[in-house]
C-alpha positions, 0 to 999 in steps of 0.5 A: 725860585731860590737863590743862592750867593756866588762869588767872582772876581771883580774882573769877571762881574765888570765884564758881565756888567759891560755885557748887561749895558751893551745888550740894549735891554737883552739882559736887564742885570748881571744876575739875568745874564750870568743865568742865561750864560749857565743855563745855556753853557750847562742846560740839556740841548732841546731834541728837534722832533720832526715830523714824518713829512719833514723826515723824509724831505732831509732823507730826499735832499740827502740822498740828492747830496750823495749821502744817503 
């Protein structure tokens, strides 16, 4: 993948870093969590896909809440 430069203030890279050294190895440098943090902010929510059985659980303990 190609990367690209960005600039920030110093403020904000010394939270990220302290972020990256109290992930206990969640995040292994600044760059891996300001992509996480982007991707997530940013990126497309994945559809839940449910299959026809499990539909019709969620409508059953719908209508028993009065919902449906």
């Amino acid at each position: 993948m190609d990367k690209v430069k960005i600039e920030i203030s110093k403020e904000a890279y010394e939270l990220l870093k302290k972020t990256v050294e109290e992930s206990q190895g969640e995040f292994g440098s600044v760059e891996e969590l300001l992509e996480f943090i982007i991707k997530e902010a940013l990126g497309e929510e994945e559809e839940t896909v449910y299959t026809p059985e499990e539909e019709e659980e969620i409508k059953r303990r719908l209508r028993s809440l009065g919902y449906l």
